[in-house]
VOGU-3710 file (C-alpha; in Angstrom, 3 decimals, decimal comma):
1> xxxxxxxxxx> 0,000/0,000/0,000  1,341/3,372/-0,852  1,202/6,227/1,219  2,192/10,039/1,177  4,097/11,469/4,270  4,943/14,880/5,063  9,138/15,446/5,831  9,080/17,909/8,299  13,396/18,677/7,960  12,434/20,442/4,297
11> xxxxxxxxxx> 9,710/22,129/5,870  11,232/23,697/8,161  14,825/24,080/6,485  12,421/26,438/4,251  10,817/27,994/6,936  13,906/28,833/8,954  15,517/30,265/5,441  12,122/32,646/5,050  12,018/34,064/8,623  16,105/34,111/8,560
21> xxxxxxxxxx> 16,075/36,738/5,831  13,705/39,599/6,407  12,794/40,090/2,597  9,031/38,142/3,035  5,960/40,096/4,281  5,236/37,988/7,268  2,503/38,129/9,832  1,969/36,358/13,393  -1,587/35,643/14,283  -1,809/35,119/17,886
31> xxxxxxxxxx> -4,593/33,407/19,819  -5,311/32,296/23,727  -2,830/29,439/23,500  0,088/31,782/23,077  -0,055/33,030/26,766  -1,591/30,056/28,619  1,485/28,452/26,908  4,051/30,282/28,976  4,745/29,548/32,581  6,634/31,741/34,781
41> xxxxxxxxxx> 9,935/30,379/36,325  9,498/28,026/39,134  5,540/27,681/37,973  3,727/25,153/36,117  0,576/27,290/35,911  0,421/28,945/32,694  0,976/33,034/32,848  -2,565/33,464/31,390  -5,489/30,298/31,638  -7,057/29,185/28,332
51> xxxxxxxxxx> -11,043/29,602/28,268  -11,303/26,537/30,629  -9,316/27,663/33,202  -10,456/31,639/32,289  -13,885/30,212/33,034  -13,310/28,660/36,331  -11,245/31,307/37,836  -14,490/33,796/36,688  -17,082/31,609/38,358  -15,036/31,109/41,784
61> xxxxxxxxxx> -14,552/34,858/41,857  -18,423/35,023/41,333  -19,563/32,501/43,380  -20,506/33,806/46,286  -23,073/36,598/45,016  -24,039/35,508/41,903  -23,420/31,404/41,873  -26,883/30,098/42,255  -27,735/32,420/38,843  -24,449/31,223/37,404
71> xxxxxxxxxx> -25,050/27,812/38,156  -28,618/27,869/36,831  -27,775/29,438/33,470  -24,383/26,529/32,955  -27,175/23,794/33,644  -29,292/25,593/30,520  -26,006/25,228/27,739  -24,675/22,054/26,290  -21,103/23,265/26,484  -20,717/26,053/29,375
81> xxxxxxxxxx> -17,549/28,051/29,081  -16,890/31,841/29,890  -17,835/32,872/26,053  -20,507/30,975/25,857  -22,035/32,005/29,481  -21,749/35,822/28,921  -23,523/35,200/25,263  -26,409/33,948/27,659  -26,200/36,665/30,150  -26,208/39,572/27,997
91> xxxxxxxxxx> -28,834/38,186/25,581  -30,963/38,292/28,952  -30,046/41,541/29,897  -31,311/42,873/26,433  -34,890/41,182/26,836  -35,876/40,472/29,382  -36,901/43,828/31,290  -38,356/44,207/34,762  -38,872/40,414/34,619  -36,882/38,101/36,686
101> xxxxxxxxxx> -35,276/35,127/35,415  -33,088/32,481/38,285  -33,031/35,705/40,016  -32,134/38,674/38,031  -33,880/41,164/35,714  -32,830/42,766/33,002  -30,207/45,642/35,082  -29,341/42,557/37,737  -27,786/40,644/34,355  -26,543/44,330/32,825
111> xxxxxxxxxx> -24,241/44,234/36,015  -23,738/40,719/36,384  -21,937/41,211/32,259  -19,825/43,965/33,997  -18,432/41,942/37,007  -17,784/39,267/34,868  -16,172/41,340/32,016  -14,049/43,177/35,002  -13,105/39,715/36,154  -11,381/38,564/32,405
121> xxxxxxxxxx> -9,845/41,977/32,467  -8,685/41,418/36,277  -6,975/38,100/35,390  -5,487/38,645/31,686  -3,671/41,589/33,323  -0,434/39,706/34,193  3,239/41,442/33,853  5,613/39,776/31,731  8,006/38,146/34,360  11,481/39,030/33,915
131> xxxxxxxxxx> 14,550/36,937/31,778  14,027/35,063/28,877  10,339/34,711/27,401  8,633/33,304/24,418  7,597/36,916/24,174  11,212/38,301/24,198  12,213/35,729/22,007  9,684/36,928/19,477  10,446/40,672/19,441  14,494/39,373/19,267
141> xxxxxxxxxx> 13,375/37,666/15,964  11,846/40,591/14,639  14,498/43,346/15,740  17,377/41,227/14,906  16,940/41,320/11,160  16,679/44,500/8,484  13,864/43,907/7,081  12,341/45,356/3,834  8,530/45,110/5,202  7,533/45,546/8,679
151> xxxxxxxxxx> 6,190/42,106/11,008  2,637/42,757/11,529  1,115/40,920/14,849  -2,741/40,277/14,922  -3,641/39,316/18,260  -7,183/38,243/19,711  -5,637/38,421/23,521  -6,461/41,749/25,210  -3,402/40,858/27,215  -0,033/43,477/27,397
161> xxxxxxxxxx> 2,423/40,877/27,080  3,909/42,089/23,516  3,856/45,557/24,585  6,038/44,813/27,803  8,337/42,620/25,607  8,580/45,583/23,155  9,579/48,051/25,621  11,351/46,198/27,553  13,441/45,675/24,121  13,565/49,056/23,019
171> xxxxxxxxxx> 12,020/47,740/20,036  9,539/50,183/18,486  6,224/49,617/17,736  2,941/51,083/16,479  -0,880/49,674/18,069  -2,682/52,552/15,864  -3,076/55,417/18,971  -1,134/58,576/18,307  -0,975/61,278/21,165  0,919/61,458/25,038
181> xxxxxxxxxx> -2,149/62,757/26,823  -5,245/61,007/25,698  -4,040/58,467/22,546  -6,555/58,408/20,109  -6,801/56,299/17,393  -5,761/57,091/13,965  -7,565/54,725/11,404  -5,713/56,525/8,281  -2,011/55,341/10,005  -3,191/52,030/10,305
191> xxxxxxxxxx> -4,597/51,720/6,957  -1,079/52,911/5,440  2,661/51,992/5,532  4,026/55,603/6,262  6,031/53,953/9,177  9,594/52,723/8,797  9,486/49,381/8,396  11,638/48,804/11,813  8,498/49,859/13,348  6,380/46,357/14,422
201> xxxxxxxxxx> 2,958/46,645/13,757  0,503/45,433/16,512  -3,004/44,967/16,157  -5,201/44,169/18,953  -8,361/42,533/16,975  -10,183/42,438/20,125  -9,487/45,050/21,936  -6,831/45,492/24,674  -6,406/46,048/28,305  -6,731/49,904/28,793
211> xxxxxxxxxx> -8,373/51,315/26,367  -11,580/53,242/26,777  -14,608/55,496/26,050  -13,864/59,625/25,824  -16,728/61,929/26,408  -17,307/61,602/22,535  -17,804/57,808/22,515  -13,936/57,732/20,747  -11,687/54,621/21,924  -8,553/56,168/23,674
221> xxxxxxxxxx> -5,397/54,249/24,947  -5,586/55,238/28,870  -2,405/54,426/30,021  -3,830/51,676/32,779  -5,176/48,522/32,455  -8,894/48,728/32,745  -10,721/46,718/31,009  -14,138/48,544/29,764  -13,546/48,422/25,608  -13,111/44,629/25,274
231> xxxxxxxxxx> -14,792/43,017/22,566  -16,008/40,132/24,481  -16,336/36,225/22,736  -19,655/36,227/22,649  -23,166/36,864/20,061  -22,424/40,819/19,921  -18,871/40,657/19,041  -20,006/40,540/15,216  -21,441/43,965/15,650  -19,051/45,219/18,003
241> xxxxxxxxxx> -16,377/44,449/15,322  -17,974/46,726/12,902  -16,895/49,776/15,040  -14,273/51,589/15,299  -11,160/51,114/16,038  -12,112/47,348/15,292  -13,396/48,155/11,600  -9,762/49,592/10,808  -8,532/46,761/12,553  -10,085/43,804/10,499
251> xxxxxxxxxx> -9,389/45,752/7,356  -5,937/46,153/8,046  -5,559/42,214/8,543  -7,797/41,607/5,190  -5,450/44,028/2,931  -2,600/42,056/4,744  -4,038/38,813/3,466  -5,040/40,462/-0,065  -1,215/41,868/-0,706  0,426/39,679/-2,888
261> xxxxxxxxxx> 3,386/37,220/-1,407  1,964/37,478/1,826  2,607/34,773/5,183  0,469/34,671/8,401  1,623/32,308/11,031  -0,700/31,401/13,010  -0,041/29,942/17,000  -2,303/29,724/19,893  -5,236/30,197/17,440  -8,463/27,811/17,543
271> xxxxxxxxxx> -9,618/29,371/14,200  -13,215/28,836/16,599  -13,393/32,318/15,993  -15,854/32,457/13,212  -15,550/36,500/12,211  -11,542/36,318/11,881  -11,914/32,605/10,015  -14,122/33,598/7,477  -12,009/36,816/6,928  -8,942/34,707/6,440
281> xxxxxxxxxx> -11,090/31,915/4,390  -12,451/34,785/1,785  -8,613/36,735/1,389  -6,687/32,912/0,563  -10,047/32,193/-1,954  -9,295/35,739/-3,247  -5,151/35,903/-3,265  -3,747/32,459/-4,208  -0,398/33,740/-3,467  -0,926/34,510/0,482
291> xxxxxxxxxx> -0,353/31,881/2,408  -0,943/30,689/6,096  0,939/28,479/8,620  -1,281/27,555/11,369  0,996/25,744/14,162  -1,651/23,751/15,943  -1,168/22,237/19,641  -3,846/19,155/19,509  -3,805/16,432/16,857  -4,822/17,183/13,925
301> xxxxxxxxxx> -8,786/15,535/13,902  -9,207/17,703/16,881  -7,929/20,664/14,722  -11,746/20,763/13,307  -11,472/24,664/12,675  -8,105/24,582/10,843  -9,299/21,637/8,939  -12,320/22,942/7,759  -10,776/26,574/6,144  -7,413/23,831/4,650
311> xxxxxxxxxx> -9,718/21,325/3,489  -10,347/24,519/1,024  -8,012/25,979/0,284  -4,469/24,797/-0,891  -2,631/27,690/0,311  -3,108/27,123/3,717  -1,031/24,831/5,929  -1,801/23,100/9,683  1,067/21,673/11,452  0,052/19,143/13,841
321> xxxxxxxxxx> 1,683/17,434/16,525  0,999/14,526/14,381  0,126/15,310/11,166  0,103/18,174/8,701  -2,202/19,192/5,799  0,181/20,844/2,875  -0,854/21,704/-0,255  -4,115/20,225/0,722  -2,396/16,785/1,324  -3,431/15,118/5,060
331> xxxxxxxxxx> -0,398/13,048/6,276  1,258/11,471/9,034  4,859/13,185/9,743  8,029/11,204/8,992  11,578/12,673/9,116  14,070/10,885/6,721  17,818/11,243/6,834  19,439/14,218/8,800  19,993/16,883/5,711  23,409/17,762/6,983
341> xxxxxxxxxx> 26,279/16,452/9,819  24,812/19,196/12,037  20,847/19,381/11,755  20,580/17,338/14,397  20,260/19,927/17,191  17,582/22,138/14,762  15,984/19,108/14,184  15,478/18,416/18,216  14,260/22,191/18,142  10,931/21,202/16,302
351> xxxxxxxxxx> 10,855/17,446/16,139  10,901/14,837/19,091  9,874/13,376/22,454  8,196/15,289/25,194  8,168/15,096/28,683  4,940/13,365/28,714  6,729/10,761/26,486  4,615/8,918/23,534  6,267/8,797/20,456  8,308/11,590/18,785
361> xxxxxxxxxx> 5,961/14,310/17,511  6,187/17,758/15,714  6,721/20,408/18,613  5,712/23,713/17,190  2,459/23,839/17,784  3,309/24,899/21,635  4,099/28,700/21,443  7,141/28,514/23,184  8,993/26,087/21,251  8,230/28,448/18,046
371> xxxxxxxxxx> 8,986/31,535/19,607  12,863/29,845/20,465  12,357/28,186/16,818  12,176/32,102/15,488  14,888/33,432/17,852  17,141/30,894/16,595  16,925/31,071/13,105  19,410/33,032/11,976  21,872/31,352/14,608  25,375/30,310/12,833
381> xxxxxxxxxx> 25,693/27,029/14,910  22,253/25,969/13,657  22,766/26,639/10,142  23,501/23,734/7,872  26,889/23,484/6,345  24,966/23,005/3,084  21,904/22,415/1,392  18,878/20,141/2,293  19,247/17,373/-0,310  16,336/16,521/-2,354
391> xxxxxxxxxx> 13,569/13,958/-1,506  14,082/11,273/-3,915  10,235/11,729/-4,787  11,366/15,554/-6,074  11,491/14,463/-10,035  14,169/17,324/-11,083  15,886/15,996/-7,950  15,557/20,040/-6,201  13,238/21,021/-3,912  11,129/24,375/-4,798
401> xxxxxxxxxx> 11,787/27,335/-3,140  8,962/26,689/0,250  10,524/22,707/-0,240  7,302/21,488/-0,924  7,998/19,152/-3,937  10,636/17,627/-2,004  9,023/17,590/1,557  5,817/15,382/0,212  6,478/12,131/-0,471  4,761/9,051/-1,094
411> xxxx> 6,324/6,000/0,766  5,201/1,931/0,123  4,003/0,390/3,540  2,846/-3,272/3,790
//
């Protein structure tokens, strides 16, 4: 029986050759995972929870005043997490009136949206601890190379993380506010490229810790971290993303997507997110020569999302623990020879056993292990003393220049 495999050395000899170089418009799209991902030193708590844990610390906090209406309104949904609670809660608060329901009326659930909302914003709001980070590591990448087109970050995390890495740096970056006193947002400077290209981009798709409401209704950068212009997960966010700043926002990461020889890497991202997925579904229909990367952290027929949008479209790639989808090909991983004397320490970089044990798997779905992947790249001990060979399935016996003739290959198994 004949089989295709996926050889993750080309891959990511390709891949470390791209980010290496600084002459590719590149992207990072940054989800949950990223953060609850990271665990300070001497910790094995992650800096940030996921939504599981984001949902349990909420309720605990809650308990006491509000948990038999908390507890009444989990028993009514078939999957109760933070996202999908606060959809329920605020769709009360909207119709319900003067009319009680497990408690509360229509103000009672107005306020219970607030505490809860005040809650995310209490427990997202984590410094940066100090030494080396996944975060650091990232902004290294990106100010360690001249580059002839700026790294643009999307982020769904409301979190300050990238900001504290930038700073902490003195790497400069641009989030879209202009101004010292009251930062207000500029949608024209987002929407063009008048910025050096040194300059990181940062887009907070969601919203972000301190930001707020003027007297005018504007979105200003306050300087703190409260949390009161969020654009929570839940049924609203659709129209809340069609306001500004979020309309520039979304824009901004669809004429990323539509410019031509474009790559967004995605880690720590779901793709649940329905809004940004269909956003990024439409551009790779629309601009066969974008691409995406999406390093996943669960196998990949848990990866429904991520499957769904590559199961489509050809130009974008999932990298599984497991498996990988490329060039719309599903296939188990399966490293051949080492391409050179010294790969052998990149390779354990991305490829092996973890300390969980199981077989060897592909490692760069967990955020950290990319961000040191990234930081790394352009290192002179990792770089191989020539070449990747070709896979002998490559019929003009060279691999193209992203390595996918060569990194595909069908193998016989009995």
């Amino acid at each position: 029986m004949t089989i295709t495999v996926h050889n993750p050395d080309q891959y990511m000899a390709s891949l470390r050759q791209i980010i290496a170089q600084g002459r590719k418009r590149i992207g990072l799209l940054i989800g949950a995972g990223a953060p609850a991902g990271v665990c300070p030193p001497g910790s094995t708590a992650p800096l940030i929870p996921a939504v599981a844990g984001l949902t349990t610390a909420v309720m605990q906090a809650l308990q006491e005043k509000h948990g038999a209406t908390l507890d009444a309104i989990k028993g009514e949904l078939s999957s109760p997490n933070i996202e999908t609670i606060l959809s329920r809660i605020r769709s009360l608060a909207g119709v319900i009136g003067k009319t009680k329901v497990h408690g509360l009326d229509g103000d009672g659930y107005r306020e219970l949206s607030a505490q809860i909302c005040s809650e995310i914003g209490r427990i997202v709001n984590k410094p940066l601890f100090e030494g080396a980070s996944p975060y650091i590591e990232i902004v290294t990448w990106i100010s360690g190379t001249g580059r002839a087109f700026p790294i643009e970050i999307f982020t769904t995390n409301y979190d300050l993380l990238f900001e504290q890495a930038f700073e902490r740096a003195r790497v400069p970056f641009f989030d879209g506010f202009a101004g010292a006193y009251h930062p207000f947002f500029d949608p024209s400077s987002v929407a063009n490229n008048d910025l050096p290209a040194r300059w990181t981009r940062l887009w907070k798709l969601h919203g972000s810790l301190g930001w707020a409401g003027n007297d005018r209704g504007e979105v200003i950068r306050s300087g703190n971290s409260s949390a009161t212009h969020l654009v929570f997960p839940e049924h609203l966010k659709y129209d809340q993303t069609q306001k500004a700043p979020y309309a520039a926002l979304f824009d901004r990461l669809r004429a990323f997507l539509m410019t031509p020889d474009t790559l967004l890497i995605a880690s720590g991202f779901s793709f649940a997110d329905a809004h940004i997925s269909a956003l990024i579904d439409e551009c790779l229909a629309a601009n066969p020569s974008a691409s995406v990367f999406a390093f996943q952290f669960k196998f990949l027929e848990e990866e429904v999302h991520a499957r769904d949008i590559a199961g489509r479209r050809a130009n974008m790639s999932i990298y599984s623990p497991d498996k990988a989808v490329i060039n719309g090909i599903a296939a188990p991983w399966m490293p051949g020879d080492l391409p050179s004397r010294d790969w052998g320490p990149i390779r354990a970089s991305y490829w092996g056993v973890d300390q969980d044990g199981g077989g060897a798997k592909f490692k760069l779905g967990q955020f950290d292990k990319l961000a040191r992947f990234f930081a790394s790249s352009r290192a002179a001990q990792y770089l191989p003393s020539a070449a990747p060979p070709a896979s002998p399935s490559a019929p003009d016996g060279q691999a193209d220049e992203d390595g996918t003739q060569a990194a595909s290959q069908e193998v016989i198994s009995s």
